[in-house]
C-alpha distance (Angstrom), angle and dihedral (degrees) to the residues before:
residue distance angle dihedral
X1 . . .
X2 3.77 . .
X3 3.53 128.9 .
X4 4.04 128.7 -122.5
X5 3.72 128.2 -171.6
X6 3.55 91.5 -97.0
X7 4.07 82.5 63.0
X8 3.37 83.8 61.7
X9 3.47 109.1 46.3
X10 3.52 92.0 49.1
X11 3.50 93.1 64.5
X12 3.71 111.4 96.9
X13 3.92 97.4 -154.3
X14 3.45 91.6 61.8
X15 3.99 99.2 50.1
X16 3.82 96.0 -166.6
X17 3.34 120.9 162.2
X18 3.66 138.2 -157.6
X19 3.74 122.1 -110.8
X20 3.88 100.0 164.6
X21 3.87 138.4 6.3
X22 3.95 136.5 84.0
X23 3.69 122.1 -88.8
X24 3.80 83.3 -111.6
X25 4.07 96.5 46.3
X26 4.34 85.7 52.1
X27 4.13 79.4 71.0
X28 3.86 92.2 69.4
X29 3.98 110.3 133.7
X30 3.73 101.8 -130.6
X31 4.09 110.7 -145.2
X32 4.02 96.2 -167.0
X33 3.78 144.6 -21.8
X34 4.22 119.4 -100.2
X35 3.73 115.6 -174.4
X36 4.04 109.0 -165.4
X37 3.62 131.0 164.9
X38 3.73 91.3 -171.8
X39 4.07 127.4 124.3
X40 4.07 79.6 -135.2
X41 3.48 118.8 32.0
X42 3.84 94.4 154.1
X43 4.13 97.5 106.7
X44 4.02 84.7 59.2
X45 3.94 100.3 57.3
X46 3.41 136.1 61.0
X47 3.39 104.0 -174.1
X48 4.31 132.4 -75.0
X49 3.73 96.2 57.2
X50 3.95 127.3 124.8
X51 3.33 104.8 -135.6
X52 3.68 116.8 -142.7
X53 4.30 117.7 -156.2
X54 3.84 138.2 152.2
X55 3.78 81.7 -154.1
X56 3.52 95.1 -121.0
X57 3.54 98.1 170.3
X58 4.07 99.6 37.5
X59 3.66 93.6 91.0
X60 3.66 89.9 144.4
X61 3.47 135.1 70.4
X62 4.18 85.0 -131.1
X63 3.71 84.0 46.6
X64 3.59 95.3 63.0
X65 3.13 99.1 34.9
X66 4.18 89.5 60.5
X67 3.80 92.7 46.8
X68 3.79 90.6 56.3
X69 3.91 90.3 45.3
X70 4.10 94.2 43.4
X71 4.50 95.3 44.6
X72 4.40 85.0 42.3
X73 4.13 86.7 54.4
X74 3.66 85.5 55.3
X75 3.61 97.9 55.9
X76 3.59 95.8 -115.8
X77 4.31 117.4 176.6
X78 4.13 89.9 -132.3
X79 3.83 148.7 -52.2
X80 3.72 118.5 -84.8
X81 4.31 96.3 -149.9
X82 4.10 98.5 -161.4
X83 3.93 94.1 -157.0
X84 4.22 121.1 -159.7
X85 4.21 103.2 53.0
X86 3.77 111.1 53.7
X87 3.98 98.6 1.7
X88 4.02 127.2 29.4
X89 3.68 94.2 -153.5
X90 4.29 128.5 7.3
X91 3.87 100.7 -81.9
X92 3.63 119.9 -103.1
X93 3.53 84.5 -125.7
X94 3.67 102.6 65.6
X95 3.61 92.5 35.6
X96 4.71 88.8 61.7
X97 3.88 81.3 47.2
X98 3.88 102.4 48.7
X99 3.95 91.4 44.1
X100 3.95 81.6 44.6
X101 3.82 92.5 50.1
X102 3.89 91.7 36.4
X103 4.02 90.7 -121.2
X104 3.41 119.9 145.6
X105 4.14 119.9 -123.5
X106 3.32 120.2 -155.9
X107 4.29 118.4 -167.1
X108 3.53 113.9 -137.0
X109 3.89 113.5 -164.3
X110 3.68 121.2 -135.1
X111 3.62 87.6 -105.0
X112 3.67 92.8 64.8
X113 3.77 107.5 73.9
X114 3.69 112.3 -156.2
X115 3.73 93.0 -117.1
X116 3.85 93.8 71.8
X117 3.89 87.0 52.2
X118 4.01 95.3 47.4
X119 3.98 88.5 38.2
X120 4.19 89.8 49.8
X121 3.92 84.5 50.3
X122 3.32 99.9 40.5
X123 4.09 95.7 53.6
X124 3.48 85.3 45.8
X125 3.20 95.4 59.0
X126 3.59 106.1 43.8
X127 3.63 92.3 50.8
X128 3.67 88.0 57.9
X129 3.94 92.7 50.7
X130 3.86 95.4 44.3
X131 4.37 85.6 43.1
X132 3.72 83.8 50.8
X133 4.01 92.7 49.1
X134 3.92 92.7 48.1
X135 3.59 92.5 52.7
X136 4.29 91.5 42.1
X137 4.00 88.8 52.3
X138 4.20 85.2 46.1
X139 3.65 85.9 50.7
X140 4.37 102.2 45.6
X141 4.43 79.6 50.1
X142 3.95 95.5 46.9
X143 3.87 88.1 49.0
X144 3.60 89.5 36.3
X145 3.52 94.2 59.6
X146 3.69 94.5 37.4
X147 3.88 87.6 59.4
X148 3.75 98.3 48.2
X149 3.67 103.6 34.0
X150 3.65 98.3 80.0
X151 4.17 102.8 -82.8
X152 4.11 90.6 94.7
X153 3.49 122.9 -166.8
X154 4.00 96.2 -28.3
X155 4.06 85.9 57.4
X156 3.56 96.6 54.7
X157 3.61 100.6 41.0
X158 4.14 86.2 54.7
X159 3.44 93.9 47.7
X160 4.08 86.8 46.4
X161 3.65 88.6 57.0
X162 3.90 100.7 49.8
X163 3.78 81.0 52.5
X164 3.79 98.1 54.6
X165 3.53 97.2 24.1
X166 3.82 99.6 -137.1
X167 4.16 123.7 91.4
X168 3.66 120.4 -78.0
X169 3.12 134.1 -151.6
X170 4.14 143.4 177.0
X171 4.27 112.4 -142.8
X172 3.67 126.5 174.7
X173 3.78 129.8 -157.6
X174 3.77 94.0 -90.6
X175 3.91 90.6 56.6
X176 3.58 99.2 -108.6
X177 3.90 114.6 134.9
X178 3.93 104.3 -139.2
X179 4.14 89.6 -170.2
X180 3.97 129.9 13.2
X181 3.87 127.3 -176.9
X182 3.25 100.1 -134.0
X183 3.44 103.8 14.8
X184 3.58 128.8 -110.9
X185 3.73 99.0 30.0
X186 3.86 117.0 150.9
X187 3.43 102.4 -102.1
X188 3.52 142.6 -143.4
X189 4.08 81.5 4.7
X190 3.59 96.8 61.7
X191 4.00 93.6 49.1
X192 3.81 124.2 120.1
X193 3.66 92.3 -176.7
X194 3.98 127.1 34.5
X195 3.78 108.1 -165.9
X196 4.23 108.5 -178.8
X197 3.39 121.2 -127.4
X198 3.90 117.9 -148.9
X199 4.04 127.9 -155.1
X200 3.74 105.0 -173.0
X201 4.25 103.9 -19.0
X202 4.26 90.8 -41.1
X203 3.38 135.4 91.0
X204 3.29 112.9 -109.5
X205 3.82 103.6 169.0
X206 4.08 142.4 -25.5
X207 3.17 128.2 -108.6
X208 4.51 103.0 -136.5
X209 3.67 124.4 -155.6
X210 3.58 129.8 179.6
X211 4.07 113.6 -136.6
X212 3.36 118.8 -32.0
X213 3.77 126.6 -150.7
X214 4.04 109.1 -111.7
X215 3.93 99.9 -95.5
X216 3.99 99.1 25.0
X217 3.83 93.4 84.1
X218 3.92 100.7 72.9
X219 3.98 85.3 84.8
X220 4.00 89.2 58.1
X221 4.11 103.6 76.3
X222 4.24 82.2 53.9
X223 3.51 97.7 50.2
X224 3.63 90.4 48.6
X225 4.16 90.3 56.7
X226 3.73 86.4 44.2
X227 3.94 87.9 58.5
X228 3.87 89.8 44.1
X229 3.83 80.6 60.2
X230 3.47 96.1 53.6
X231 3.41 101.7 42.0
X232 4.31 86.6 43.6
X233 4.01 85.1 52.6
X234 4.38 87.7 47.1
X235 4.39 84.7 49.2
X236 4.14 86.8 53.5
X237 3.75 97.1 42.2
X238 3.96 75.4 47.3
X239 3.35 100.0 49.6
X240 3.81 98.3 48.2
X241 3.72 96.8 50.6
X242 4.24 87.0 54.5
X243 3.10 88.7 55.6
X244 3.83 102.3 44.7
X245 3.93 82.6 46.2
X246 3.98 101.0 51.9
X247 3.87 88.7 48.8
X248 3.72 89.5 52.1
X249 4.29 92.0 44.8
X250 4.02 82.3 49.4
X251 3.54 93.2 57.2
X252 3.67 91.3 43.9
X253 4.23 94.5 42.1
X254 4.24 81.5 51.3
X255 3.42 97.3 38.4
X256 3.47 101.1 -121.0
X257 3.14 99.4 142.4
X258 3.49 143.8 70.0
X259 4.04 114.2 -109.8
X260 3.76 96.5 -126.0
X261 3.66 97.4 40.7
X262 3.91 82.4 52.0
X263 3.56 89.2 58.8
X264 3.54 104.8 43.8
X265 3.93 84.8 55.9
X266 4.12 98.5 44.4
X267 3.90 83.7 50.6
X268 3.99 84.9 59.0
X269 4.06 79.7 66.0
X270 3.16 97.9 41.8
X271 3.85 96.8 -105.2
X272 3.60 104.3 136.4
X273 3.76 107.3 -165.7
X274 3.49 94.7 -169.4
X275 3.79 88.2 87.0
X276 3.97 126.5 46.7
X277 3.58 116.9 -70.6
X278 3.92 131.4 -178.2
X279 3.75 125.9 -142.2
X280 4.06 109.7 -143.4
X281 4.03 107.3 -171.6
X282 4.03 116.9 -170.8
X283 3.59 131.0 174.2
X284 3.88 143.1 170.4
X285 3.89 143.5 -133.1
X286 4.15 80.2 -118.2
X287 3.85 96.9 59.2
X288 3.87 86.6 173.0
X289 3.35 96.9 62.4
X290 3.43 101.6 46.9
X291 3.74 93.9 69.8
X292 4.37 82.5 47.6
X293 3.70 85.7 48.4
X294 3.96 94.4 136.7
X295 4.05 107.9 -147.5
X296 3.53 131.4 27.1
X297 3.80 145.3 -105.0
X298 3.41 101.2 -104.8
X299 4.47 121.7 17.3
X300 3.86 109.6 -74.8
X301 3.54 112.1 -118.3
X302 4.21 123.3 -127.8
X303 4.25 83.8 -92.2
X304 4.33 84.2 57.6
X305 3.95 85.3 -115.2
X306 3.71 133.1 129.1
X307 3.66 136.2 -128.6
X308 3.51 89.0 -122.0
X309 3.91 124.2 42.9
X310 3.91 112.1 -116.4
X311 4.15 133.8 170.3
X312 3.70 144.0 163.2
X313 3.83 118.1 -91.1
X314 3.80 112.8 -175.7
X315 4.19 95.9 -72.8
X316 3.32 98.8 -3.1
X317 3.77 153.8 73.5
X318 3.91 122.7 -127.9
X319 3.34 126.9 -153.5
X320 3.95 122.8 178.4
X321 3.24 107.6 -160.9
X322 4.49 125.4 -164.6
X323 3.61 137.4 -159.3
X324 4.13 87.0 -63.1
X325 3.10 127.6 84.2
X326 3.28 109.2 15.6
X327 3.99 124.6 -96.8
X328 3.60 85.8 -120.4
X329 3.66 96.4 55.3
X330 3.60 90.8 47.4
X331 3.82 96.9 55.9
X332 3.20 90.0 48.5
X333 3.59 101.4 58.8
X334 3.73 86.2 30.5
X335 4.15 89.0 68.1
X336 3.95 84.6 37.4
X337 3.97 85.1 59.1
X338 3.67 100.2 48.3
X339 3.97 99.2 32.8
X340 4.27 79.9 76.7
X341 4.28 81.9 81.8
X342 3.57 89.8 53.6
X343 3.92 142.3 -102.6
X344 3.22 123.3 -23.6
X345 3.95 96.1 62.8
X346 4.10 112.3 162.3
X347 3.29 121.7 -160.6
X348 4.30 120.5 -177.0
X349 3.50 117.5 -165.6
X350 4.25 119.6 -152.7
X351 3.73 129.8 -159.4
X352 3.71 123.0 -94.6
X353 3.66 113.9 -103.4
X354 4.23 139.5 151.9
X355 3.53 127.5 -128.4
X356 3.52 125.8 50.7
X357 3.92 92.3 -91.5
X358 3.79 79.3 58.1
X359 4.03 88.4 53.0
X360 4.09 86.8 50.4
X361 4.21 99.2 41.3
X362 3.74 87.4 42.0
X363 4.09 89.5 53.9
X364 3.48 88.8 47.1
X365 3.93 94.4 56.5
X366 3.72 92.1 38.3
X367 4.02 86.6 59.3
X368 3.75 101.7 48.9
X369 4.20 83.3 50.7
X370 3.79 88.3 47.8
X371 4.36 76.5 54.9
X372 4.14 94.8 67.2
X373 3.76 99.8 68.6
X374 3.51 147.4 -89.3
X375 3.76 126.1 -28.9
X376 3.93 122.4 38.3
X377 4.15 113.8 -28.9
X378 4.05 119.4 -178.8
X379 3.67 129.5 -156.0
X380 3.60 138.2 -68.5
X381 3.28 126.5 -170.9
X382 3.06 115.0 -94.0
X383 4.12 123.2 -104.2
X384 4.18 127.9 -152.8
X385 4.30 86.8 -91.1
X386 3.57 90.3 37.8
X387 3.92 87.7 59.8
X388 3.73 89.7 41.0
X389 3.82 90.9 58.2
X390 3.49 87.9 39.6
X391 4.26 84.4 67.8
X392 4.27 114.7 95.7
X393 4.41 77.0 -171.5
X394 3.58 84.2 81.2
X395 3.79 133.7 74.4
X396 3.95 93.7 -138.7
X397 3.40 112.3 142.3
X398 4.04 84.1 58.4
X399 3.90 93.1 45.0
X400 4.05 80.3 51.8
X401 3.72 99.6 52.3
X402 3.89 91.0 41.4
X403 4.20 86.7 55.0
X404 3.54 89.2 45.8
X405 4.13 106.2 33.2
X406 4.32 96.0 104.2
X407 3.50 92.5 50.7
X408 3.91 92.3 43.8
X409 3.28 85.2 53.2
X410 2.80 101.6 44.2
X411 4.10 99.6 55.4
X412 4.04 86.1 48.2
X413 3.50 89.1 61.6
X414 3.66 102.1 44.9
X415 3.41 103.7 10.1
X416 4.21 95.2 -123.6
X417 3.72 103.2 145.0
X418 3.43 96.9 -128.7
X419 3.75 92.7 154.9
X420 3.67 90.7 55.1
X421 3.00 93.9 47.4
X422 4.01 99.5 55.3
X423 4.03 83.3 50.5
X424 3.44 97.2 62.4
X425 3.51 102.4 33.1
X426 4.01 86.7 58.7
X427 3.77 86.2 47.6
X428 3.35 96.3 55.0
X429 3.77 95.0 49.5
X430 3.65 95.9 -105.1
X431 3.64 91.0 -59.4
X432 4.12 109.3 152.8
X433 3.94 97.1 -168.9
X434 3.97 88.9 55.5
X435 3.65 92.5 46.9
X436 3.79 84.5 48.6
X437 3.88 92.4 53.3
X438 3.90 95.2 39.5
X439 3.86 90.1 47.4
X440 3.79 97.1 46.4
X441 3.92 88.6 -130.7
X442 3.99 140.9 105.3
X443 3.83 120.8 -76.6
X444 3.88 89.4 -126.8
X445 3.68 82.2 60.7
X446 3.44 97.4 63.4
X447 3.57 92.5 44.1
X448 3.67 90.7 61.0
X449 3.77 89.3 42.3
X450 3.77 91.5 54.2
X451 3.87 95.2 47.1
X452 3.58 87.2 52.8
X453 3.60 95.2 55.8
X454 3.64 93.8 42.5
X455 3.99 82.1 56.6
X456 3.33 97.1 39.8
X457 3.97 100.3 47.7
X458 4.32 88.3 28.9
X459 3.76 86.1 -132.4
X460 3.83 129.4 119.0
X461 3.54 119.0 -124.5
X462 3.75 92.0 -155.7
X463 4.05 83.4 58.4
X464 4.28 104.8 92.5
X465 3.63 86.3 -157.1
X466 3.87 86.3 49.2
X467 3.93 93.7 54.1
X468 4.06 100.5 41.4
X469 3.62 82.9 54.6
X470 3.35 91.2 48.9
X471 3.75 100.3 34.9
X472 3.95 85.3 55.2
X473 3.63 90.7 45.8
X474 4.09 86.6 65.4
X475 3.64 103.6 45.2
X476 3.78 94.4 42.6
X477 3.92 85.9 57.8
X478 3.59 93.4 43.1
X479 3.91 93.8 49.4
């Protein structure tokens, strides 16, 4: 409980009496007790105190008139006048300036000391801070237990807002509101109070409230680090299932499994091969982040599980996507996800096919996409060297380098974008006044650039053998 001046004029030991303040300012809630005898107490208070003086150095009606303006300024609850040493009665003076301020003075009597006023306040007050305490701890178990006792998330946020009496509700940085109490309620817009809720050092979400009575809010900062632990708990059950998932899309990819065994442990997932499913493969520049990506592409669900199935293959992220939502939705969100690391995000898009041979050919497609560049990239079909590059049999990302090592080299030495240069020129068809215009230089530049390749690498580039060899030599690196 706290105490208010009316606390204390109530109490018969004390015998104070009041020689200025409103029936309505004698309701003050006094925070501690702050006896001064200085002119300027003001860099001592901060505001709630009663402040206790004998007025020792307000000799003056100026001087008391000053002290009364300088203690109001700091938001003080009232004057305690102690009458009998340095003043016979509360000065005239301070009493025209506390009804002018609207403060509150209360006489105390010489018989009072100030010790049984700051002792009365200062019991007071403690028992209302360790009353307060008791009741926080009783609140951290009750939503505790409502957390772990089988209601989740939605149990704990009700039983938040029957203890703060406003709506609750849980939001995370896509928008979606895990938890509401009552349901349906327009959050984060409808929030008086956004509280953040962290899962490992970021925010992950905020915890909304609507108003909150004065003293009801001291529960809030622990309910927002018993979300974090929820949603932490949700990023491990997370976690665990990607990787369980990429292992089994690796076996699949390499084909070392058998197709029906496949299926019976996809269906444990809730990937159901049986109907047409899309493989959606993104990556990042930071390829150690994206497995510490915190979050999720699509809201995790109480169980910590997506409505799409994703996992971590080597450098990239898989997501198998079914009839719902769409594969364009999903990409989008997917690049959305992974654009958090930076730029550079890729995202490759595969065709939509059943069967677990489906799974593996629409991988394959969804990889050579993920090849054109950053942003979103659907499928082609897929040609005789696309297929080829599509193989993990072969070793060729090192048959690439080995093609391309003198003109690698070359440009890390002197910086001549030889490399580049061979892309687009067999992009472009062999054209030299397109490679010209897409490379912002002169045409007998990329003559000389081509001759030096053609030295370099000791093939011809008017050779078609020459340039498929080539041509494969540059995907298979990129890839």
């Amino acid at each position: 409980m706290s105490v208010r001046l009316t606390d204390l004029l109530a109490d018969d030991g004390l015998s104070l009496v009041v020689q200025a303040g409103s029936r309505a300012d004698l309701q003050r809630e006094v925070r501690w007790c702050a006896v001064t005898e200085l002119d300027d107490p003001r860099h001592w208070l901060q505001g709630g105190e009663l402040v206790l003086t004998t007025g020792l150095r307000q000799r003056t009606a100026a001087a008391q008139r000053q002290f009364v303006r300088r203690v109001a300024e700091r938001g003080v609850a009232a004057i305690g006048f102690g009458t009998g040493l340095t003043h016979r009665v509360v000065p005239p003076a301070t009493i025209a300036a506390a009804d002018a301020a609207g403060l509150p003075i209360l006489e105390v009597p010489y018989e009072t000391p100030f010790i049984a006023v700051d002792r009365l306040v200062a019991d007071r007050v403690f028992a209302a801070h360790y009353g307060r305490q008791r009741a926080l701890l009783r609140m951290h178990d009750e939503l505790t237990r409502a957390l772990l006792s089988g209601g989740g998330l939605a149990g704990m946020v009700e039983g938040l807002r029957r203890m703060v009496g406003a709506p609750v509700g849980v939001v995370d940085a896509y928008g979606h509101v895990f938890a509401s109490a009552p349901p349906g309620l327009p959050w984060p817009s409808g929030a008086a109070r956004q509280d953040p809720v962290e899962v490992g050092g970021t925010v992950e979400a905020a915890l909304c409230t609507g108003p909150v009575a004065g003293g009801q809010d001291d529960i809030l900062p622990y309910a927002a680090s018993l979300v974090g632990l929820e949603l932490a708990r949700r990023q491990a059950v997370l976690a665990g299932r990607r990787e369980l998932i990429g292992h089994l899309v690796e076996d699949i990819v390499r084909t070392t499994i058998a197709p029906a065994e496949a299926e019976r442990r996809l269906l444990a997932f809730g990937v159901d091969v049986s109907h047409p499913y899309t493989v959606v493969l993104a990556t990042s520049p930071d390829v150690a982040g994206l497995r510490a990506l915190p979050g999720s592409v699509y809201p995790l669900a109480e169980t910590g599980v997506e409505p799409v199935a994703t996992a971590h293959l080597d450098d990239h992220l898989v997501v198998l996507v079914g009839r719902s939502p769409s594969a364009a939705d999903v990409a989008a969100k997917t690049l959305a996800y992974v654009a958090q690391l930076g730029d550079g995000a890729r995202v490759g898009v595969g065709g939509a096919y059943s069967g677990v041979h489906g799974l593996r050919w629409s991988f394959y497609e969804a990889r050579e996409a993920l090849s054109r560049g950053p942003g979103i990239n659907g499928r082609e079909p897929l040609s005789l060297p696309g297929l080829l590059l599509a193989s993990d049999d072969l070793p060729l990302a090192d048959l690439g380098r080995e093609v391309l090592a003198p003109l690698l080299d070359f440009d890390a030495a002197s910086g001549a974008a030889l490399v580049e240069t061979l892309r687009v020129y067999l992009a472009e068809d062999g054209s030299v006044a397109k490679v010209a215009a897409r490379l912002y230089v002169h045409r007998n530049t990329v003559r000389y650039r081509l001759e030096q390749i053609e030295r370099l690498t000791g093939r011809r580039l008017t050779s078609t053998a020459d340039r498929v060899q080539l041509w494969l030599a540059l995907h298979a690196v990129s890839l």
